[in-house]
N, C-alpha and C positions, 0 to 999 in steps of 0.2 A: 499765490503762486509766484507771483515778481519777485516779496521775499523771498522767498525761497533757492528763484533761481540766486540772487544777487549774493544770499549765504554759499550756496554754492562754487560760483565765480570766485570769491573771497577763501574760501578754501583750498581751492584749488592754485591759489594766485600766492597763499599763505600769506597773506597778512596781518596777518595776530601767532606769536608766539608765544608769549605769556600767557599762563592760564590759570593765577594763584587769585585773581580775582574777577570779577563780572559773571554772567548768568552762566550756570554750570552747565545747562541742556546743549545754552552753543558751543562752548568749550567741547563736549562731545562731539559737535558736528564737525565742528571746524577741524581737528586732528582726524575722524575717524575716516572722511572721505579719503583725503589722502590715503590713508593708510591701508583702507581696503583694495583701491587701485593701485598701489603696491603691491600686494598681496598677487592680485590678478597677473600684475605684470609677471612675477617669479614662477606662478604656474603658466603663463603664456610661454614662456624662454623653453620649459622643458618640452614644450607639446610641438614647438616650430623645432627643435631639432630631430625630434622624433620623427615626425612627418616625411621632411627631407630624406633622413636617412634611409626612411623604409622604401623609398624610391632605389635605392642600392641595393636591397637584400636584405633576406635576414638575416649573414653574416656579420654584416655593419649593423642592423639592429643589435645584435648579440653584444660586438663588441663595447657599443653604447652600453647596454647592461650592464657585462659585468667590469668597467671601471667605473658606473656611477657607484655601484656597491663598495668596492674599494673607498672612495671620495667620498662613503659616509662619517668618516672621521674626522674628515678635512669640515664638512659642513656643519659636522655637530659641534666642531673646536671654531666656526664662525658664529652659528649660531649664539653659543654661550658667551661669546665673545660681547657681540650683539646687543646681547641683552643686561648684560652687564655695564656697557656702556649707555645706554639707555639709562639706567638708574642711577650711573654717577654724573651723569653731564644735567641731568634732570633735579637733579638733589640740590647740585653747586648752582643753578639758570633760580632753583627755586630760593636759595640764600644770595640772590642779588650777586654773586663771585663768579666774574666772568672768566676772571683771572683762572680761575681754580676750574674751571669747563674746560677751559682752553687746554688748561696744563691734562687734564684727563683727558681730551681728544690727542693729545700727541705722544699719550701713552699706550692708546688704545693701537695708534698705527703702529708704536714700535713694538708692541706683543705681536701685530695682525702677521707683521713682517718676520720677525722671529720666527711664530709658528708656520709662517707659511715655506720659509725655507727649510726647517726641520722636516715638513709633509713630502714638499715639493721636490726638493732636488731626491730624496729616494725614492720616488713616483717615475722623475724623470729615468733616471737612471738602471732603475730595476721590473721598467716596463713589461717586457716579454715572462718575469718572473711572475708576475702580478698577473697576468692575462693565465698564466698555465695555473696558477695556486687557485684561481676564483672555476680553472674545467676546460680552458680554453684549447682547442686543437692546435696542430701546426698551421695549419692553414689561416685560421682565424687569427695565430699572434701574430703570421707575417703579414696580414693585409691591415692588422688593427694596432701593434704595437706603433705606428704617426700617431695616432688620434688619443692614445695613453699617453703618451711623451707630451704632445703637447696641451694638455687638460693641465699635468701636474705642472707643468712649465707657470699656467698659469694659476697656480694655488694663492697669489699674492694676488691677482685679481678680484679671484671667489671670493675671500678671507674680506677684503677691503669692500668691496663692494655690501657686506652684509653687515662686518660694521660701524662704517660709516653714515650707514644707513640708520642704526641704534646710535651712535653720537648726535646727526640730525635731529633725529624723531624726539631725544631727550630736551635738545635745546628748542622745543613744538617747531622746528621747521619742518614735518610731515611732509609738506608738499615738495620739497628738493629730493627729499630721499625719493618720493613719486617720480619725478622729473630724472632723476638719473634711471630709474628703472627703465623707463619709457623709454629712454637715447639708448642702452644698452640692448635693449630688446627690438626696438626699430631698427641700429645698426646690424643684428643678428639674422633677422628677420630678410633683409636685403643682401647679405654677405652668404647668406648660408649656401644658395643654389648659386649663385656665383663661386664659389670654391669649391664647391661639391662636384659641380655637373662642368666648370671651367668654361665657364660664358666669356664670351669677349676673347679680351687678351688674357685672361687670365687661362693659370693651368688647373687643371680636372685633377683634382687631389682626393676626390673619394671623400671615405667616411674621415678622414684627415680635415678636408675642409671644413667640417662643420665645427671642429675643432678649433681653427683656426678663426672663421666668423665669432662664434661666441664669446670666444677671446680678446679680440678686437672689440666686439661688443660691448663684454664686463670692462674693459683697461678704457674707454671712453666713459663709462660711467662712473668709475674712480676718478678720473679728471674732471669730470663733473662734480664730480662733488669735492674734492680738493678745490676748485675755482670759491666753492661756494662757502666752502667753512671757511676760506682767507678774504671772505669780503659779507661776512657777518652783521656788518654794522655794530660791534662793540658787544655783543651777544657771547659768540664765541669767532675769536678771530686768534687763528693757528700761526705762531713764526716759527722759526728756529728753536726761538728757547724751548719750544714747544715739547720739543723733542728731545731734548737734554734726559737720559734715564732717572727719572723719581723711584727708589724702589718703595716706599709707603704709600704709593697709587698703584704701582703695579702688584705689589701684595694683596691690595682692595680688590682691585679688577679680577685678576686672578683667582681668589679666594670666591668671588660674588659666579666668576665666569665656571667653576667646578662643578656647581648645586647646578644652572643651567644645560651644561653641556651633558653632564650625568641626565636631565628631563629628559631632552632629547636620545638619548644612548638607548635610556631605558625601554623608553614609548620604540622605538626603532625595531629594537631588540623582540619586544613583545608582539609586534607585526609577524615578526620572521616563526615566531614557532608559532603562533596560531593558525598561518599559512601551513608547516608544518605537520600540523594537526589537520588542517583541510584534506592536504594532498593525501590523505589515505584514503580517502570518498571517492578519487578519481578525478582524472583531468578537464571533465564537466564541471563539475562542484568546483573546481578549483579557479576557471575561468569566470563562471559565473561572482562566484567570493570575490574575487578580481575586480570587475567588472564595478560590483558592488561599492566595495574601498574606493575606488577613484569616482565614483561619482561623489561620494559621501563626504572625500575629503574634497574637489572641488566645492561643493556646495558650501561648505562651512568655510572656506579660506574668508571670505567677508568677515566672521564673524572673529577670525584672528584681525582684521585688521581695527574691528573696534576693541578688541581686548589689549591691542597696542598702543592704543587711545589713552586705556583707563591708566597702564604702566605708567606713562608720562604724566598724565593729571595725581597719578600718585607723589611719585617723585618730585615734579616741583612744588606742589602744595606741603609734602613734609619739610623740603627744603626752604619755605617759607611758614616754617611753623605752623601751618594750617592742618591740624590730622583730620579734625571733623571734616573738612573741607575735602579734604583728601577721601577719604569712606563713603563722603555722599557721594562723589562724582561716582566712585566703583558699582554701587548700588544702582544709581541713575544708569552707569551704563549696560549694565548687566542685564534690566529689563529693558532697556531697547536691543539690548542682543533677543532677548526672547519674544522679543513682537517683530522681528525679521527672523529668527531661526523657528517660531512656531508654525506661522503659514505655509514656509518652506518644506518643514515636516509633512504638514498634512496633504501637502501636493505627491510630495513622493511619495507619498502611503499610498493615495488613492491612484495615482496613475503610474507605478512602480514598473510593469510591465513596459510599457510605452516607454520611461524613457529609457531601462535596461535595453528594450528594442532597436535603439539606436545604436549600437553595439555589436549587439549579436541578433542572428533570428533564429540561433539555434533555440528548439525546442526545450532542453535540458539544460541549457546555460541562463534562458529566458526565466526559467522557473524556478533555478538555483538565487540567479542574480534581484531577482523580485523578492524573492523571502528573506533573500539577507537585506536588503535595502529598507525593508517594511521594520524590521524586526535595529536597524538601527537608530531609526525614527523614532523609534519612543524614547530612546537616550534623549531627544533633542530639547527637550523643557530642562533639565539636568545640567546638561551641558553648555545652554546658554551662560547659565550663570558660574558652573565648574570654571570656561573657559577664559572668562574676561577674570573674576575673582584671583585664578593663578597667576594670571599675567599683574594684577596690582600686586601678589606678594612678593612676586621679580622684580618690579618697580618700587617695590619699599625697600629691597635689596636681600631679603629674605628668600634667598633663592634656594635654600636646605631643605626648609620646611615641602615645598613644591616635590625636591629631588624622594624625598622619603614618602609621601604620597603616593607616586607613583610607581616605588617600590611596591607599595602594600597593594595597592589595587591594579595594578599590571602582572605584578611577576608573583605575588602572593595569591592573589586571588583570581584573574583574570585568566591566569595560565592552565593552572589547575583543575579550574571551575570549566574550563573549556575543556578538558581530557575529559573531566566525569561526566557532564554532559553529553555530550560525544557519543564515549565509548561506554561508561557505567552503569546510564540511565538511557544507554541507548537512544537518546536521541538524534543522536546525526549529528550532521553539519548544523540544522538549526543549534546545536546546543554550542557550537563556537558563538554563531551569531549572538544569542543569548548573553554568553559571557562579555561579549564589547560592550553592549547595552547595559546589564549589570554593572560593570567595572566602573565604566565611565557613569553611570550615577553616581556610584557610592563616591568616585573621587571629587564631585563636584560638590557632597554633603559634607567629603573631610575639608575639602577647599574652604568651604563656606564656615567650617567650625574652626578649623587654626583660623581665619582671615576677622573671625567676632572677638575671639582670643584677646585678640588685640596686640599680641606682642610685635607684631611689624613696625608698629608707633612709635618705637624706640629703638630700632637696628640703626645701628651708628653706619654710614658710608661716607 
């Protein structure tokens, strides 16, 4: 147990960044903690402003809604970002070129920066347009067009904070990306009802405040982590030069950040119509589905942050010539995702109602939300290893292979498979359920057969 705490402490403290050699099981620990508490903190940010808000109305819930939807663009163009920087800062840490880390982190800021002002400034600017094109009434754009204005204002926030978060994580410093999350979400967390409800001196700005807090939030976290990648100890340490335009990195970045941000688009995309597909059952079924999803996807957020684990053990072990090296970590990590996503399974199986309960006590929501929770649990053996296996092919830089994936089993199969279900074979709403579980096996048997392939062994980044 003492070990254990002291691995711990040591993870969390990040003191081991290299991971191209010594015992691979720690090398899993030592990134994955972080990385999971990570994970936590970015579902924690959404659920603190939600809270807040719904102390205002549903009005300001609403308007929360529909500019997070709008902002799925912005996220998905961080994410890919993210994750592409991940594999080249990881590649270069892993070929001993600090030089060449360095120069990839100050490429990655001047794309972040780019795209965040191409997002940003017509978010800023075309606010009230945006609120009316997503349903919005008159009423709802004039109390909620502040809180649109200022979200896009902060697009260079968002954008930087997620990836510099994948620059860190590349070069194994896990635990800083953890450490900025934590200050951005503590400062959020304290700022929020104070601008919100205008505690003290301060003025009562409504759903604008929380706006404003998160903000302040993310732009302290980006300074965090700029403090920390300019005092790297010779790892990756960012100047000037840093930032001079390369366009043969940014072609890289770019090209690695497309196959990613298309994952995300598509997985996104396949959400909205199988919802879709729900809301013809009625607004039980739909709540319940609901209900279901956000448990399913909190429960697994752990299991992203070990499959960000393996990205990085990828990356720099090819980057030091090691691919064996590099394959066993994946493998290694892959069944410890499924000795924490199996018990987790069969908890929710058996007490599915209970925690659905927590939620709702409606009777129809209770019994909708159980059957789809039960029925996504059997994905969870699958998708142990689907989940972490994709993220090593992002991490080898092989982000294509991933994007066409979940063409075939989201929008080929998944979509389809849930109409006929459904409505053909008359099953219901179970047969949506059905088709998530389905889809996401099979993606995790294509994951596993391009990832034996072997051709990631050799993507040049």
């Amino acid at each position: 147990m003492t070990r254990i705490i002291r691995l711990l402490l040591a993870a969390l403290r990040g003191t081991e960044t290299n991971f191209t050699s010594g015992n691979i099981n720690r090398a899993i620990f030592m990134l994955s903690v972080p990385m999971i508490l990570e994970m936590v903190m970015e579902a924690l940010f959404a659920i603190v402003d939600v809270f807040f808000v719904a102390k205002i109305g549903t009005e300001a819930v609403a308007t929360v809604g529909l500019t997070e939807s709008v902002l799925t663009l912005v996220y998905s163009i961080a994410i890919g970002l993210s994750t592409a920087a991940t594999a080249l800062v990881a590649r270069r840490i892993g070929e001993e070129n600090p030089d060449g880390a360095s120069k990839a982190v100050g490429q990655v800021i001047f794309i972040s920066l780019t795209f965040a002002v191409l997002m940003g400034v017509p978010g800023l600017v075309f606010a009230d347009d945006l609120l009316r094109l997503m349903g919005g009434d008159a009423q709802l754009i004039a109390n909620g067009s502040g809180y649109t204005r200022v979200i896009f204002m902060s697009a260079p926030a968002i954008i930087l904070l997620h990836t510099l978060s994948g620059c860190l994580r590349g070069a194994g410093d896990a635990s800083v990306a953890m450490r900025s999350l934590w200050l951005a979400n503590g400062i959020n967390i304290v700022l929020c009802p104070v601008f919100i409800f205008g505690l003290g001196p301060f003025p009562e700005l409504g759903v604008m405040g929380s706006a404003v807090a998160t903000t302040l939030g993310r732009s302290a976290g980006v300074l965090y982590q700029f403090y920390a990648l300019a005092k790297m100890n010779g790892r990756v340490s960012i100047s000037l030069t840093s930032f001079v335009p390369d366009f043969g990195v940014v072609k890289t970045l770019l090209g690695l950040a497309a196959g990613s941000t298309g994952q995300f688009l598509i997985g996104s995309a396949s959400w909205v119509f199988l919802t879709r597909i729900v809301s013809t059952f009625g607004a039980d079924v739909v709540a319940g589905y609901t209900v279901a999803i956000r448990i399913f996807v909190f429960t697994i957020l752990p299991s992203w942050g070990m499959a960000n684990a393996a990205a990085t053990l990828v990356g720099q072990n090819l980057g030091a010539g090691q691919p064996d090296r590099a394959e066993t970590s994946v493998w290694r990590a892959a069944f410890c995702n499924l000795l924490f996503l199996l018990p987790i399974g069969l908890l929710l199986y058996l007490f599915a109602e209970n925690v659905v309960g927590f939620f709702s006590h409606d009777t129809a929501v209770l019994t909708i939300g159980a059957q789809s929770l039960r029925v996504f649990c059997l994905g969870f053996v699958f998708m142990a290893y689907g989940m972490v296996v994709t993220q090593a092919l992002n991490g080898a830089g092989d982000t294509r292979s991933p994007m066409l994936i979940n063409i075939l089993c989201f929008w080929v199969i998944e979509i389809p498979l849930a109409y006929a279900l459904a409505n053909w074979l008359n099953w219901g709403p179970s047969g949506v359920f059905w088709s998530v579980a389905i889809s996401e096996s099979l993606l995790a048997l294509a994951a596993v057969w391009v990832f034996r392939r072997g051709h990631w062994r050799t993507v040049a980044v």
